[in-house]
C-alpha positions in Angstrom: 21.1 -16.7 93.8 21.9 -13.2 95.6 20.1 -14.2 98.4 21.9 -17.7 98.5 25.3 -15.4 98.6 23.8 -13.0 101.1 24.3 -10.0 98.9 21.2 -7.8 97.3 20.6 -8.4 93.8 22.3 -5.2 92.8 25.4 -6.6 94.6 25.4 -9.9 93.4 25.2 -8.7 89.6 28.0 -5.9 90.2 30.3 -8.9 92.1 28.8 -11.3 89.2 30.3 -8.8 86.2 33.4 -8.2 88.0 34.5 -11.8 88.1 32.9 -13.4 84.6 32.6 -10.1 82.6 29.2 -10.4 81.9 26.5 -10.2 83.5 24.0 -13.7 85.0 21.1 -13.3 82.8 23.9 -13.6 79.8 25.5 -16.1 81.6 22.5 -18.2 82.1 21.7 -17.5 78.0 25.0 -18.8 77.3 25.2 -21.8 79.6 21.3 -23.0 77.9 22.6 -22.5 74.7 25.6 -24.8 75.4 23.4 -27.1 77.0 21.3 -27.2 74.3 23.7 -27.7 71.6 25.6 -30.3 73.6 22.3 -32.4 74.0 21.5 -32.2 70.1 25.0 -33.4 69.4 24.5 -36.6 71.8 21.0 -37.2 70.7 20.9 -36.4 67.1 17.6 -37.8 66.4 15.6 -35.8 69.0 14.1 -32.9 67.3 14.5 -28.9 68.2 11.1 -28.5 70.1 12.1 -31.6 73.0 16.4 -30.4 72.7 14.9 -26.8 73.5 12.3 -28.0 76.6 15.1 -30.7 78.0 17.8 -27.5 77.6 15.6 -25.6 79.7 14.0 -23.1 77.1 9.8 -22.5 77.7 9.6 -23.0 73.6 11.4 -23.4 70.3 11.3 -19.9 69.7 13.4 -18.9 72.8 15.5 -21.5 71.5 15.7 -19.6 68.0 16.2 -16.3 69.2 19.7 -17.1 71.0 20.9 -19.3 68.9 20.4 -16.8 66.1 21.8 -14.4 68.6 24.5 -15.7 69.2 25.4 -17.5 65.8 23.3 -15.5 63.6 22.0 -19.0 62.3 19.2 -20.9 62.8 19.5 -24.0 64.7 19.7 -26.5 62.3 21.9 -24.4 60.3 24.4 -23.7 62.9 24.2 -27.3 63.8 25.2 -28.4 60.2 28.0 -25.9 59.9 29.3 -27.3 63.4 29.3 -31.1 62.0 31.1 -29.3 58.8 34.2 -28.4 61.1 37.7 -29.2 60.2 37.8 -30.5 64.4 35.1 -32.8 63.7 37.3 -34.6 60.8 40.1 -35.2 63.2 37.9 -36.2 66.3 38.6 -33.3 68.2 35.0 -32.0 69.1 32.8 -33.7 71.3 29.9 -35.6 70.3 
């Protein structure tokens, strides 16, 4: 991507931080994680190994390691606890 933008990679992560306030390899973390997540919710019956390969992660276990980074759950616990919500009663959260 810094060479797409015409900036060194040094550049691009400094110009990167300054507008999202983190930095891309985060960013990219976080944006697979959603991805991830939002494909479980629309195909519930797909297991974790073929969510994590279609979200872009090389295995399950990358899979694991953010989502229990970032939740401190594992997947299908933090999946529960999201279908548990108060928004999901009254339709607010996607599916």
């Amino acid at each position: 991507m810094a060479g797409q933008a015409c900036l060194s990679p040094r550049q691009f992560q400094r110009q990167f931080v300054a507008q999202h306030s983190i930095g891309p390899k985060l960013f990219a973390r976080v944006a697979r994680f959603d991805q991830a997540m939002r494909l479980r919710n629309a195909c519930p019956q797909h297991d974790w190994l073929t969510v994590a390969l279609h979200a872009g992660y090389h295995d399950y276990q990358h899979l694991v390691r953010d989502v229990r980074q970032f939740t401190t759950l594992t997947p299908t616990g933090f999946w529960q606890q999201e279908h548990q919500a108060p928004e999901r009663t009254f339709g607010e959260a996607e599916v």
